[in-house]
C-alpha atoms as a printed R data frame, in Angstrom:
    type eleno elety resid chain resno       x       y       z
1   ATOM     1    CA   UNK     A     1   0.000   0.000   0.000
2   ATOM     2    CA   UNK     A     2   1.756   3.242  -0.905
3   ATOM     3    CA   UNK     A     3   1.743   6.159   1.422
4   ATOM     4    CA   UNK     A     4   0.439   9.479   1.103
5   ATOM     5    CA   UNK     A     5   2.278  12.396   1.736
6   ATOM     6    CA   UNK     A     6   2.472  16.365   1.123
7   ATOM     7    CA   UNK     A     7   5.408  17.977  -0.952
8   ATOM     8    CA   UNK     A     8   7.561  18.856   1.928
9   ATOM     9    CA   UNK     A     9   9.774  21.528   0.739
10  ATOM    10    CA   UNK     A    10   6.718  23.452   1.185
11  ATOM    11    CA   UNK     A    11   5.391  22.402   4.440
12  ATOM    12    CA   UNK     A    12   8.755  20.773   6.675
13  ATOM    13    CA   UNK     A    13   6.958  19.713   9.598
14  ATOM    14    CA   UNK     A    14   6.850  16.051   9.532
15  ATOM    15    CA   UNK     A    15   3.014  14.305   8.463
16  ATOM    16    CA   UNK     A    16   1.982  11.116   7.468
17  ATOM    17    CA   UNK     A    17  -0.896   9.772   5.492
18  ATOM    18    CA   UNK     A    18  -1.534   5.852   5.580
19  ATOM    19    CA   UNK     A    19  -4.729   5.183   3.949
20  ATOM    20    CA   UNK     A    20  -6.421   1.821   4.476
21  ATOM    21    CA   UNK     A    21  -7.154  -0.513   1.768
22  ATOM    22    CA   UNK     A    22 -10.184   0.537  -0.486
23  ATOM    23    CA   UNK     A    23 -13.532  -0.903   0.721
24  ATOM    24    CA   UNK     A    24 -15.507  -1.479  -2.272
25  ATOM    25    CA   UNK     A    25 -19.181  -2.100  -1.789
26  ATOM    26    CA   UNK     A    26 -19.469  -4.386  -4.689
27  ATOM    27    CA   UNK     A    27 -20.266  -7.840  -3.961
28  ATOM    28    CA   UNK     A    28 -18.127  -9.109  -7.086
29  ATOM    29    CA   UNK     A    29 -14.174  -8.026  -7.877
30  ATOM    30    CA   UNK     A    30 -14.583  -7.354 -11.296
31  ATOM    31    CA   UNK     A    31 -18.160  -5.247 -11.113
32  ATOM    32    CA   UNK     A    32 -17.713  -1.715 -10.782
33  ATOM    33    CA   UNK     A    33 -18.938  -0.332  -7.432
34  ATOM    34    CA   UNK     A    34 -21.479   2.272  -7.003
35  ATOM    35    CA   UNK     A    35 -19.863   3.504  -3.488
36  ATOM    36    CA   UNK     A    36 -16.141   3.113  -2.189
37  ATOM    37    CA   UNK     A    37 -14.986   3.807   1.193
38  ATOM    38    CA   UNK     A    38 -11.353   4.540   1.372
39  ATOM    39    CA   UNK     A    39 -10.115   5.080   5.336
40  ATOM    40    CA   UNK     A    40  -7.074   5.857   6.801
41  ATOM    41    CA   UNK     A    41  -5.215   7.734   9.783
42  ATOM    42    CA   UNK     A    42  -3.680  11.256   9.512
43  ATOM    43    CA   UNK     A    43  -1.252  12.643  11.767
44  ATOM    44    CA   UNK     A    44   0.895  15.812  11.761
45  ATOM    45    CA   UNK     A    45   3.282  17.616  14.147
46  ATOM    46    CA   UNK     A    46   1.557  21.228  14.258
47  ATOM    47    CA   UNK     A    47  -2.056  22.331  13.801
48  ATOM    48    CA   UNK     A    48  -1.240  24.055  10.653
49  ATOM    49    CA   UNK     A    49   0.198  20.841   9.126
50  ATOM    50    CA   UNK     A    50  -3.310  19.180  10.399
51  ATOM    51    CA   UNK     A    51  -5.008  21.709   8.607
52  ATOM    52    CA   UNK     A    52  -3.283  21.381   5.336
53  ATOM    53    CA   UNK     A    53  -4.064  17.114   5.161
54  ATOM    54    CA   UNK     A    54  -8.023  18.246   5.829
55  ATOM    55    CA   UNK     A    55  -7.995  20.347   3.211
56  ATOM    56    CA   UNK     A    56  -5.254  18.166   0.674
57  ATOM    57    CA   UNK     A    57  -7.161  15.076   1.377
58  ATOM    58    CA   UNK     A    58 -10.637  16.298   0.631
59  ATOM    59    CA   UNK     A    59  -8.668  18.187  -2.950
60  ATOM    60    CA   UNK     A    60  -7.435  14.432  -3.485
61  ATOM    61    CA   UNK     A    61 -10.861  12.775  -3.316
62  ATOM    62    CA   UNK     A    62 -12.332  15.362  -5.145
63  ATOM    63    CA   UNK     A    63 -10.258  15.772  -7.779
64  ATOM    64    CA   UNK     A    64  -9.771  11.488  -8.229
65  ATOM    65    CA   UNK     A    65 -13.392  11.242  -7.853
66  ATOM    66    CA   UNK     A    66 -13.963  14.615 -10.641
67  ATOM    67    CA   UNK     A    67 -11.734  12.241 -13.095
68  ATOM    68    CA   UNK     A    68 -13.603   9.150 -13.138
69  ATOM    69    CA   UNK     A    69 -17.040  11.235 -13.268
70  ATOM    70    CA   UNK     A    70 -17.905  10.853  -9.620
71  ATOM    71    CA   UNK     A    71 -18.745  12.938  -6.676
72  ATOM    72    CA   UNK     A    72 -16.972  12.786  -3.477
73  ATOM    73    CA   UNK     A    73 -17.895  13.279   0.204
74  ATOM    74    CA   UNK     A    74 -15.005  13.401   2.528
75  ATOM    75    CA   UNK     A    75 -15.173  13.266   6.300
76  ATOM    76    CA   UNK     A    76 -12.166  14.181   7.949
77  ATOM    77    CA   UNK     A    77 -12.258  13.686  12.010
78  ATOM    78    CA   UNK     A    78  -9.945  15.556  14.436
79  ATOM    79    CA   UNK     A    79  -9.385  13.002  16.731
80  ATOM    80    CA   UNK     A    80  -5.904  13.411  18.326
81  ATOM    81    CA   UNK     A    81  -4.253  16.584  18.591
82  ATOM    82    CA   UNK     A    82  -0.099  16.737  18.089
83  ATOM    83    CA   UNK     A    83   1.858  16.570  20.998
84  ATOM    84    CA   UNK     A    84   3.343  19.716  21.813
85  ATOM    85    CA   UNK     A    85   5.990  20.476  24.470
86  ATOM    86    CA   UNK     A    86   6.817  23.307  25.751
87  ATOM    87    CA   UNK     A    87   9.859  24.233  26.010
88  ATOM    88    CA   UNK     A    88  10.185  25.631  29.105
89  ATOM    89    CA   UNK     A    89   8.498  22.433  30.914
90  ATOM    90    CA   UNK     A    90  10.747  19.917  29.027
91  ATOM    91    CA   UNK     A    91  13.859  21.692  30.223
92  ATOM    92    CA   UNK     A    92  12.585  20.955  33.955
93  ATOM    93    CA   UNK     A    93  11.561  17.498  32.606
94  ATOM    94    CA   UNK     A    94  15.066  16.743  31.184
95  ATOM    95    CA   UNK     A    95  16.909  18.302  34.298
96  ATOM    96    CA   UNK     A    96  15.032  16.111  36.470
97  ATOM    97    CA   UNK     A    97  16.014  13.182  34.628
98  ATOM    98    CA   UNK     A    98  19.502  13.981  34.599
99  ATOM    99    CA   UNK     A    99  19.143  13.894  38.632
100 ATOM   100    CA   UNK     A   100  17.639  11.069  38.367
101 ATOM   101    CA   UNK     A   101  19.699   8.698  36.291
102 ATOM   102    CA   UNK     A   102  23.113  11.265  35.067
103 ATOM   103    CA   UNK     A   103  23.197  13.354  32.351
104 ATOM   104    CA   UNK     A   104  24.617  11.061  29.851
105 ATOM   105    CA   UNK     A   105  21.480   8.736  30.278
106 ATOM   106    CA   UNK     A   106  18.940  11.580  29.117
107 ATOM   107    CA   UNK     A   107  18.504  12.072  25.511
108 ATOM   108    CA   UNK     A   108  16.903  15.948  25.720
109 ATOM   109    CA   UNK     A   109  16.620  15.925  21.503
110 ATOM   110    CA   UNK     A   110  14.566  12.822  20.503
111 ATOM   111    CA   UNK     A   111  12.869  13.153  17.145
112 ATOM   112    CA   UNK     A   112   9.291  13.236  17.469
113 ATOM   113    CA   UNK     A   113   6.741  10.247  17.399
114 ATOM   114    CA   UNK     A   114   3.078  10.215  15.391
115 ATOM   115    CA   UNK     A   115   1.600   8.043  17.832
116 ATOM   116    CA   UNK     A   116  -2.144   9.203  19.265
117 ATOM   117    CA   UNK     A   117  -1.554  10.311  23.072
118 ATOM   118    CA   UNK     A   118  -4.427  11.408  25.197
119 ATOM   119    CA   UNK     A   119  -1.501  13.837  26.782
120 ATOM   120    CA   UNK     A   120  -1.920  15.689  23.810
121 ATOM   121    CA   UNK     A   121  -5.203  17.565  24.889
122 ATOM   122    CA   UNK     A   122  -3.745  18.548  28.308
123 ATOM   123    CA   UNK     A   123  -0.873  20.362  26.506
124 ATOM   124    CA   UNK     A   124  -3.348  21.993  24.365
125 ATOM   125    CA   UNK     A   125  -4.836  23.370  27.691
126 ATOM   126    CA   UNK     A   126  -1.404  24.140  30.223
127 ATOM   127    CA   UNK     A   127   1.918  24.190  28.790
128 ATOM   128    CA   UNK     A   128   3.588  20.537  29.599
129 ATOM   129    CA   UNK     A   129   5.731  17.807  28.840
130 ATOM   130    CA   UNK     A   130   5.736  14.553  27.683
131 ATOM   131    CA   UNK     A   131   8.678  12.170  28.748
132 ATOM   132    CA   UNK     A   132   9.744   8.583  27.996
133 ATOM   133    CA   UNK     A   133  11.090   6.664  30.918
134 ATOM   134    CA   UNK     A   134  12.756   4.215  29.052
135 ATOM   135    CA   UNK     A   135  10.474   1.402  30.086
136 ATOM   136    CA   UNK     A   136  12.492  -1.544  28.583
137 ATOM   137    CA   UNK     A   137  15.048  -2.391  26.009
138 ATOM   138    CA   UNK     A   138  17.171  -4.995  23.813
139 ATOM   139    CA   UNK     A   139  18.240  -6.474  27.019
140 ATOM   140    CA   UNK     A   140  14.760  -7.904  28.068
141 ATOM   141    CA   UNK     A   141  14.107 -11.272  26.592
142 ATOM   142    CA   UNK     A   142  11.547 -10.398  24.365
143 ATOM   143    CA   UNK     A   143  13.057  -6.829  23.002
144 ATOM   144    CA   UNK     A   144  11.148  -3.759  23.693
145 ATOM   145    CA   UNK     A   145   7.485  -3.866  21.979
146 ATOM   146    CA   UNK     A   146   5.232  -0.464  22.255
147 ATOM   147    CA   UNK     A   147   2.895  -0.075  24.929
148 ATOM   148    CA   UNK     A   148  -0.073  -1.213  22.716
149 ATOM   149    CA   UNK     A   149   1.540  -4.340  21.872
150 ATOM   150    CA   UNK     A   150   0.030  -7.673  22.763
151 ATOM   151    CA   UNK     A   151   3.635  -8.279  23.710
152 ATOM   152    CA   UNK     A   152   3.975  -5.767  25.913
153 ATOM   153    CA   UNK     A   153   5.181  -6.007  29.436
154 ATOM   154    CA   UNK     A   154   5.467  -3.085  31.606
155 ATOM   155    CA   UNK     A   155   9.564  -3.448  33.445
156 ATOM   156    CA   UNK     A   156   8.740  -3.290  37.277
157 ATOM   157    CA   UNK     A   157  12.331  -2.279  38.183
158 ATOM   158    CA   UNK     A   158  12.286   1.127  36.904
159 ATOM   159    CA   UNK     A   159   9.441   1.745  40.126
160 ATOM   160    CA   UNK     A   160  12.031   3.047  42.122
161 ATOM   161    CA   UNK     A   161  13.552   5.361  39.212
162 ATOM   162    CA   UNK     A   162  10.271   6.514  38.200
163 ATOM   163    CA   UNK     A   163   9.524   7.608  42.059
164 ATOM   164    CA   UNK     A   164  12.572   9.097  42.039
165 ATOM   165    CA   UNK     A   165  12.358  10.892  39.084
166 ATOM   166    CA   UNK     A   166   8.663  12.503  40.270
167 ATOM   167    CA   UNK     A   167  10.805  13.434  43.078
168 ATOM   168    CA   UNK     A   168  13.229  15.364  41.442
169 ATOM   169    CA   UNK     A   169  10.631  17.055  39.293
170 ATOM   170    CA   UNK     A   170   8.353  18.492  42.376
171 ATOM   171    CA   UNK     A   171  11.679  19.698  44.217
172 ATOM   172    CA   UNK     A   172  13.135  21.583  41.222
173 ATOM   173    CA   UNK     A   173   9.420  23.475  40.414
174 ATOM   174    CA   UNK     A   174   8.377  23.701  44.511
175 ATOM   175    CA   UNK     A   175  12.456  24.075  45.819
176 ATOM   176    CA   UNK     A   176  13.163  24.530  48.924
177 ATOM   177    CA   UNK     A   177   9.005  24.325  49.577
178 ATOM   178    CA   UNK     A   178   9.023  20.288  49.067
């Protein structure tokens, strides 16, 4: 299945478009349909990049739909937002996680991720940020799988870390008040 995408030396911020396969509601493969249903996920690093696949997907289905003599109707749903840290709050984060497990175990630049995080809304509301703890790795028998993975199994020795690490965070924002 090819992926979609938008001609980035006009937009940089990273986006992705993975459409689903094609449902056809034809009850044969080689009778033309009367409807399709075409589905897919959308995500994008800024609002403004969200904005641009509403509109480019709903110029796509138009305009493929306009060449085979059709009409399209396109729903697009704003589900997620994009993750957004602020910068000021990830400094904290990162400084707190130096405390916690040394400076040269904190990676402060990560590139960013386009999964859907329920996080996401809270930043949209009070300036935050998002960390990874490092819940697991290639040294666990099984490798590291996501969160959402049936495979998944969350690394009860990092407890203690992840305590600490809270710890760290309320004494740099509250100082010498925690």
């Amino acid at each position: 299945m090819p992926r979609w995408r938008v001609d980035d030396s006009l937009y940089p911020s990273p986006k992705t478009k993975n459409p689903s396969r094609p449902h056809s509601f034809a009850r044969s493969s080689n009778v033309i349909p009367s409807e399709v249903l075409v589905r897919g996920t959308a995500r994008s690093f800024s609002p403004e990049v969200r904005s641009l696949l509403e509109r480019r997907l709903a110029e796509v289905a138009a305009g493929v739909a306009q060449a085979g003599g059709c009409e399209a109707v396109s729903k697009y749903f704003r589900r997620y937002p994009p993750l957004i840290n602020a910068a000021e709050q990830t400094s904290i984060a990162v400084e707190a996680a130096a405390l916690t497990v040394g400076r040269e175990n904190v990676e402060p630049n990560t590139p960013p991720i386009a999964g859907a995080e329920d996080f996401a809304f809270m930043l949209e509301k009070k300036p935050g940020a998002y960390i990874m703890i490092g819940n697991g790795g290639d040294e666990e028998p099984r490798g590291c799988h996501h969160v959402h993975s049936p495979l998944y199994d969350f690394n009860d020795r990092i407890l203690t870390m992840g305590a600490a690490y809270w710890l760290n965070l309320v004494q740099l924002e509250l100082g010498d008040a925690a």
